[in-house]
C-alpha positions as CSV (number, residue, x, y, z in Angstrom):
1,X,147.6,53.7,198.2
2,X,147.4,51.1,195.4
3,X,150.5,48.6,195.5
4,X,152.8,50.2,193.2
5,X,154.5,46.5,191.9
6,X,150.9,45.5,191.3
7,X,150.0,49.0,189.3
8,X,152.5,48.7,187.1
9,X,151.9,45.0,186.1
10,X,148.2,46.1,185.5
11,X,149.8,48.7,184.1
12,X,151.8,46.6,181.3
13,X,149.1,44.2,180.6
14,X,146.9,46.9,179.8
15,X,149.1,48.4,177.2
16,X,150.1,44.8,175.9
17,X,146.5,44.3,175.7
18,X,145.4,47.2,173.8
19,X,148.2,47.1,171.3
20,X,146.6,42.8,170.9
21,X,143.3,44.7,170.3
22,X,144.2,47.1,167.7
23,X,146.3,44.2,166.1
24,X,143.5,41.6,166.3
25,X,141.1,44.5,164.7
26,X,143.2,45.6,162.0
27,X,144.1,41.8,161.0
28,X,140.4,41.1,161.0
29,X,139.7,44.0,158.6
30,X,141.8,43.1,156.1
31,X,139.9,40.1,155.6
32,X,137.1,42.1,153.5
33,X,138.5,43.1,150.5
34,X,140.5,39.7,149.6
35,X,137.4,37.8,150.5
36,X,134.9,40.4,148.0
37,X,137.6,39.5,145.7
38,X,137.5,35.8,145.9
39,X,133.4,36.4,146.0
40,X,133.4,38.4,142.5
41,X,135.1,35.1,140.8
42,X,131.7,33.5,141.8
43,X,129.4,35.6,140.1
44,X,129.2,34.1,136.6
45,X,128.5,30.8,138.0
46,X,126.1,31.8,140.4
47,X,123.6,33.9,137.4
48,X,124.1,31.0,134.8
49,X,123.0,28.5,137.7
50,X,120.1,30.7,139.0
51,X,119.4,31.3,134.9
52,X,119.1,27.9,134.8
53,X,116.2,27.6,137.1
54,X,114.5,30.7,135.4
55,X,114.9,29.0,132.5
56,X,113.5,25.1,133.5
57,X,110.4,27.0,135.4
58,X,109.9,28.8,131.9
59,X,109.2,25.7,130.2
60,X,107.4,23.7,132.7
61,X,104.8,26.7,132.8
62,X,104.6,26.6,129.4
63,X,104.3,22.7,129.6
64,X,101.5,23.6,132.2
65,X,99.5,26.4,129.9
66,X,100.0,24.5,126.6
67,X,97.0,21.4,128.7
68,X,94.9,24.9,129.8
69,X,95.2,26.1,126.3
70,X,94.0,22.5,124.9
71,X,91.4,22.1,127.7
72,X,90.0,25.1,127.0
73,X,89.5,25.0,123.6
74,X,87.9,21.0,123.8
75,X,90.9,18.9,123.5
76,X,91.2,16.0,125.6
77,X,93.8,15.8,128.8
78,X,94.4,13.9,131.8
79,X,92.5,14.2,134.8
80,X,93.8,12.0,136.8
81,X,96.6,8.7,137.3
82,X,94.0,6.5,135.7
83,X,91.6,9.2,134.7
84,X,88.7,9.5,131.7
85,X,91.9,8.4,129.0
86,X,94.9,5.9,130.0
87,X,96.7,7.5,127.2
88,X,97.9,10.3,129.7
89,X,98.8,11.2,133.2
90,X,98.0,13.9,135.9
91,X,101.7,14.5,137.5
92,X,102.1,17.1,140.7
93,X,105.0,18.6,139.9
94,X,107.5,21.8,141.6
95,X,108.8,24.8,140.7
96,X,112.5,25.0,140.9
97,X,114.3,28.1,143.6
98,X,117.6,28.2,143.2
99,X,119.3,28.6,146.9
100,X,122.8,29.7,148.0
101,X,123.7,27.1,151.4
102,X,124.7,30.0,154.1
103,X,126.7,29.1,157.4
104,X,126.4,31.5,160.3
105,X,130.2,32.7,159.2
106,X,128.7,33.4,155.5
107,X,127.8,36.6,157.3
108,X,130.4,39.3,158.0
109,X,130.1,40.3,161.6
110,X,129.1,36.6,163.1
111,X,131.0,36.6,166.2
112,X,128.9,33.7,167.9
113,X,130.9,30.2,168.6
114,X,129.8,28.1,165.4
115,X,131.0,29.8,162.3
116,X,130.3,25.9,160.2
117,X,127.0,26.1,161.6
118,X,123.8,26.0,159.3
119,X,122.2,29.3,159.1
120,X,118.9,30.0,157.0
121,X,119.6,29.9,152.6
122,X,119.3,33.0,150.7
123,X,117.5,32.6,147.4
124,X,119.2,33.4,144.1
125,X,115.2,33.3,142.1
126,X,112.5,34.8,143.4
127,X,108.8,33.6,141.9
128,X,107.8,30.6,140.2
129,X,106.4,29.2,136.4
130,X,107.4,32.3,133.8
131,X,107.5,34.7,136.7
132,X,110.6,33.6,137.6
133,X,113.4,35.6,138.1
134,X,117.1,36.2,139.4
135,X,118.2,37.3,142.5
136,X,121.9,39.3,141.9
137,X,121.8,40.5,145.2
138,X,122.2,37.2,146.2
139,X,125.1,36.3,144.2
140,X,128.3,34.6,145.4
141,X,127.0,34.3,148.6
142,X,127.1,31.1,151.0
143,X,129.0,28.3,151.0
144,X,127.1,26.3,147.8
145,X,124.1,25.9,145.9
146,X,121.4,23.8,145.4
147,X,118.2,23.8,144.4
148,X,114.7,23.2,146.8
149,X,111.5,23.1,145.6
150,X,109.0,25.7,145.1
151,X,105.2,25.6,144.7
152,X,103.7,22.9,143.2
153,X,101.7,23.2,139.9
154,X,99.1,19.8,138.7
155,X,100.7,18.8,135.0
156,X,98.0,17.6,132.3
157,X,98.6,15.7,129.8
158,X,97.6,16.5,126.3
159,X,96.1,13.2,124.9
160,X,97.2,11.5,122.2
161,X,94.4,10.1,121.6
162,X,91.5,12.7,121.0
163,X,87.7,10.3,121.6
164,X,86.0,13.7,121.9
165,X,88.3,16.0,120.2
166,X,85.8,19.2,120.6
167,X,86.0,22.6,118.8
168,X,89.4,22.8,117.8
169,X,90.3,19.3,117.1
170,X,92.6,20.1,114.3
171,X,94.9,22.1,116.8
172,X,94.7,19.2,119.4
173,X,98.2,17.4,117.9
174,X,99.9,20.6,117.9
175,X,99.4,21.5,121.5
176,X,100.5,17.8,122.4
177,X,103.6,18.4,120.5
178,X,104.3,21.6,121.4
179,X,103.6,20.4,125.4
180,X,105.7,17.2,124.9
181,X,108.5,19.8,123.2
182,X,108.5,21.9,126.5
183,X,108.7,18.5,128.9
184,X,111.8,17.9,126.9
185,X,113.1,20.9,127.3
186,X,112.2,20.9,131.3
187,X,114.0,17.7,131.6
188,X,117.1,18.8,129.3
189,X,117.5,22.0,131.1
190,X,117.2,20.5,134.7
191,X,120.0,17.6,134.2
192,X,122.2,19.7,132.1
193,X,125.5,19.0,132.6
194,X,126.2,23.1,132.8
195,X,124.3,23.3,135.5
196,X,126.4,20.9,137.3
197,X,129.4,22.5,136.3
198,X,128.3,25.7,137.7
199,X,127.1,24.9,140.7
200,X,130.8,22.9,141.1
201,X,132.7,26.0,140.2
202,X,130.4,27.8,142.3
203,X,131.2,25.8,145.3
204,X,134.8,25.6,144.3
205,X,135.5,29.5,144.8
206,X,132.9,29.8,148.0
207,X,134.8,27.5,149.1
208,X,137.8,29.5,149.0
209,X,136.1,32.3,150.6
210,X,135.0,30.5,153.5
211,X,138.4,29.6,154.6
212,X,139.4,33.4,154.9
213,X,136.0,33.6,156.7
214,X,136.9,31.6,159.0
215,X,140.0,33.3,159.4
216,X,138.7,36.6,159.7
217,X,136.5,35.4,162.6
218,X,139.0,33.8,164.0
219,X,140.4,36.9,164.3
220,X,137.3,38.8,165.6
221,X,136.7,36.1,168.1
222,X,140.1,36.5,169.5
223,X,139.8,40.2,169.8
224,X,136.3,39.9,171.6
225,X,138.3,38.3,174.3
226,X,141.4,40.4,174.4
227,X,138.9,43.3,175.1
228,X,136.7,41.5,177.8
229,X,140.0,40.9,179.5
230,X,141.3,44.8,179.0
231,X,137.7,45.7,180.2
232,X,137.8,43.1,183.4
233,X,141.0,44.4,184.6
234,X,139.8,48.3,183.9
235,X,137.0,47.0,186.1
236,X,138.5,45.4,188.8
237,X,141.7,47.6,189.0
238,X,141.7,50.8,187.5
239,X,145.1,52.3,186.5
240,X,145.6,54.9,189.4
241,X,148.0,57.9,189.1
């Protein structure tokens, strides 16, 4: 026969335990809706950010067809750092993606022992040049943005100077205008001061959300091990009548 004083301390833990378990589970749940609260204040930011990068790539692909256009139609451009004309350049420039910064707690059933821990971005554009676009599934998550670079695109300079101005020579000054135009534009939109903004006021309420992240797996954390110990005992001493 089981030892009675020893049944019945079991006994008591057991019941202690499962009442920590159903505490520790309905504490952790609780979590979800404040946190998709906090989340929603994020998802402004997060599209006039990402717009932002939809918007740069627009004009660098225009910057890009506005040399094919002049190539193709006998206008001088550069082809190369010191190329057939000084007067312009050959630049390898990137696409923009616009990126939300996850850590393994950014995700809502991470259970593991590093919740700060980097874990792959999500992207908040998909494509690159004028097929750019947003990503709204994507938005408020992480912990930050930022922005990585995409694919890379060769960037010709209409010349200023036109030696053999070709077929359409008379067009040849408004395609380096309208180019230089969308480089200006390229530039503006990728050190815009809104787009700093955003990404701080972004950051500001992920921020937020991560620290109820953490909470909540604090409290998922402490309930994994509040069952392992109700299932060792159940194990190793099963309640007996």
């Amino acid at each position: 026969m089981a030892n009675r004083k020893l049944q019945e301390y079991y006994n008591s833990e057991l019941n202690q335990l499962q009442e920590d378990i159903d505490y520790l589970s309905e504490a952790s749940e609780k979590y979800g809706d404040h946190i998709s609260e906090i989340v929603s204040l994020s998802l402004a930011s997060d599209e006039s950010y990402a717009q932002s990068i939809v918007d740069a790539n627009n004009y660098l692909a225009q910057a890009v067809n506005f040399a094919t256009i002049a190539s193709g139609c006998g206008c001088s451009v550069a082809i190369g750092s010191t190329g057939d004309y000084l007067a312009g350049t050959a630049t390898t420039v990137y696409y923009e993606v616009a990126q939300a910064v996850m850590e393994n707690g950014s995700y809502d059933n991470y259970i593991g022992d590093d919740p700060q821990g980097d874990a792959a971005s999500v992207n908040l554009t998909s494509g690159s040049g004028s097929g750019t676009v947003l990503v709204p599934a994507n938005f408020g998550r992480g912990v930050s943005n930022r922005v990585s670079a995409g694919s890379s695109v060769v960037l010709l300079s209409v010349l200023a100077l036109q030696p053999n101005p070709g077929t359409c020579s008379s067009h040849c000054s408004y395609y380096r205008d309208q180019q230089q135009a969308a480089i200006t534009n390229y530039n503006n939109e990728k050190s815009s001061g809104s787009r700093t903004t955003d990404a701080n006021k972004s950051a500001t309420i992920k921020e937020e959300a991560k620290e109820y992240r953490l909470q909540r797996w604090a409290y998922k954390k402490a309930e994994g091990y509040t069952q392992d110990r109700y299932d060792r005992i159940n194990t190793f001493y099963p309640e007996t009548q």
